[in-house]
Steps between C-alpha positions, in 0.01 A plus 500: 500500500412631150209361286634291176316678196342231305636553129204431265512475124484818308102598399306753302333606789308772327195170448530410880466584857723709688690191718762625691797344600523547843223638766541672831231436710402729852408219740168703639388496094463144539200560732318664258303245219675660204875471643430125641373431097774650372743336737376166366534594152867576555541196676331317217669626180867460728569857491757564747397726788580696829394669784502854520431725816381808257392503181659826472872390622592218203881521516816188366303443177689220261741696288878593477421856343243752519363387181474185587333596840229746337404228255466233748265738706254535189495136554463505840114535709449618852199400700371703739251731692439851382559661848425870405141558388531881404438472148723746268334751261507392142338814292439525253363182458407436818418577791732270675727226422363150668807329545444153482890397375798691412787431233501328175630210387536671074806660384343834338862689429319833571287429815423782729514234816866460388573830713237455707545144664877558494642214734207313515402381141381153643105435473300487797135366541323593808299258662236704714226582289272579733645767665591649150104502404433619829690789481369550123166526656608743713630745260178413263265602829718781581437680131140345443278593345837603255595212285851367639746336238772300625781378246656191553773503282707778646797337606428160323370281271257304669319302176862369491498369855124434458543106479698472805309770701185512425454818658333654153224299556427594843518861393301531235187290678549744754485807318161352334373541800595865573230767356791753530800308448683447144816285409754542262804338425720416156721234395739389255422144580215295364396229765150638525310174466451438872300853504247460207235366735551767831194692544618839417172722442727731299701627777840403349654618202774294393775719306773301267824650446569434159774652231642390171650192411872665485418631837371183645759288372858723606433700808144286688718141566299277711135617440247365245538510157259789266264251365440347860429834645254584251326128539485569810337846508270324272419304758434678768294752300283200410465460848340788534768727678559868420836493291744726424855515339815671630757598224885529665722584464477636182817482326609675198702266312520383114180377288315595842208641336471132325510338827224723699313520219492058506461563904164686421365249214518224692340639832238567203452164404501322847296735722086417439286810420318465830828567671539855277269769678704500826835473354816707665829552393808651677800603266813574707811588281898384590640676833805453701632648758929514526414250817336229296712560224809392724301223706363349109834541362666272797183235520504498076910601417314357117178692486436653177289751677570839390570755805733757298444821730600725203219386329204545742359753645480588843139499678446639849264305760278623783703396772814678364642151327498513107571268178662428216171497224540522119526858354166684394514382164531125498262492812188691310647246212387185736188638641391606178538194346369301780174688546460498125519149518304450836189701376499332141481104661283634820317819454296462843818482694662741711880582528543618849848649452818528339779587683 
């Protein structure tokens, strides 16, 4: 018997909570603290739900068309247990990728995890904690006395799911605790308020995607807005964390020297001084590959992103795969620009890249 989708009125949910509208739920994560809480939050804000034997196998989703399918599934969260422990690599800026959820419930038109979640664009939360920081003590033991990072954002956004999970929390106290361990993870979301007060000892650095207004606003649907971002950077700088600021994409598009340059100004004006002397910033231009292009083009048939092959240039990777990036000369045009206007507003930062 299918599950009626409760049809809610229509929201700005860029100020709120992910909620989803329907949850799957494995019936061993309900034997773990964090899936019985979550259970019980379902239950109590009547969001319809099922019973799923893998969190990897979510198949009839509500929908007459494909469309209709893939954007019920970014509305859609799994619940489950993280059964393989073998953490992935995640260089460069990590050692390895802690995976603590996967999927994300924001529309970004250009989204790598378009390709790479495929079929399974639905948001999962995994419940067993414990054997995730085990096994992140493992790997931290195994390299000591190395530093080990771990990223946490590799295949989500997990300040997004942070109010349901909770799992942020428990990671960063963790990682206080770890002489060699580090965390990292970035977000587009700004529900950072239940992580001001987590012992961190400096062990996290919290990155914040952020990009123009123009950007924000046409191809980043269902993430927080650019002044909420920035507040909340603000925020969590004041809370002592390491901060840094991703720019992507980058995208080359009219007046978009006017918007950047308003991106950089008002990181200026929020961010305290204290927060200046540790500052990082990762500039990562426009790419596409003829995949994504295809899979974007069906998910967003009105997407004013531009992915005009004739009018890129093509870049090889290291494992044979390559992109679409802009040509030579608008690309030094954008990381001129931006490190021209990075250095002026924060001369004690560091750009790690631009690629």
């Amino acid at each position: 018997m299918s599950t009626k989708v409760i049809q809610r009125p229509r929201v700005d949910r860029s100020s709120l909570s992910f909620v989803p509208d329907l949850v799957y739920f494995e019936p061993a994560a309900l034997e773990y603290p964090k899936g019985e809480r979550i259970f019980q939050w379902a239950k109590q804000e009547g969001i319809p739900y099922k019973m799923t034997t893998s969190h990897n196998r979510i198949l009839n989703l509500p929908g007459d068309t494909e469309l209709e399918k893939y954007r019920m599934a970014k509305r859609t969260l799994v619940v489950g247990i993280r059964k393989t422990l073998k953490f992935d690599t995640s260089k460069p800026s990590a050692e390895y990728a802690i995976p603590i959820a996967t999927g994300c419930m924001a529309h970004c038109h250009y989204c790598y995890l378009q390709t790479t979640l495929g079929a399974k664009p639905y948001v999962r939360i995994y419940v067993n904690i414990d054997d995730i920081l085990d096994a992140a003590r493992g790997y931290i033991e195994e390299r000591s006395p190395e530093v080990t990072r771990f990223e946490a954002a590799c295949t989500s956004d997990p300040v997004g799911l942070e109010p349901i999970s909770g799992s942020l929390r428990e990671l960063i106290a963790f990682m206080a605790e770890q002489p060699h361990g580090r965390l990292r993870f970035v977000t587009k979301f700004h529900h950072v308020d239940s992580l001001l007060d987590v012992p961190h000892n400096g062990h996290t650095r919290v990155r914040f995607s952020v990009n123009s207004k123009y950007v924000i606003k046409n191809f980043e649907p269902a993430t927080s807005h650019f002044e909420q971002r920035i507040e909340a950077a603000a925020k969590m700088a004041g809370a002592g964390y390491p901060i840094g600021f991703i720019i992507a994409p980058i995208i080359w598009y009219d007046e978009w020297e006017a918007g950047y340059g308003e991106l950089i100004e008002a990181l200026d004006k929020a961010l305290p001084m204290d927060a200046r002397s540790d500052l990082t910033f990762e500039l990562i231009q426009h790419r596409f590959t003829k995949t994504a292009k295809g899979v974007i083009e069906k998910r967003y048939p009105r997407t004013k992103l531009e992915m005009e092959i004739e009018k890129r240039k093509y870049k090889w990777g290291r494992w044979g795969q390559g992109k679409y990036v802009y040509p030579d000369e608008q690309a030094n045009a954008l990381r001129m620009f931006l490190s021209e206007r990075i250095f002026h507003h924060f001369p004690q930062s560091q750009i790690e890249y631009f690629t």
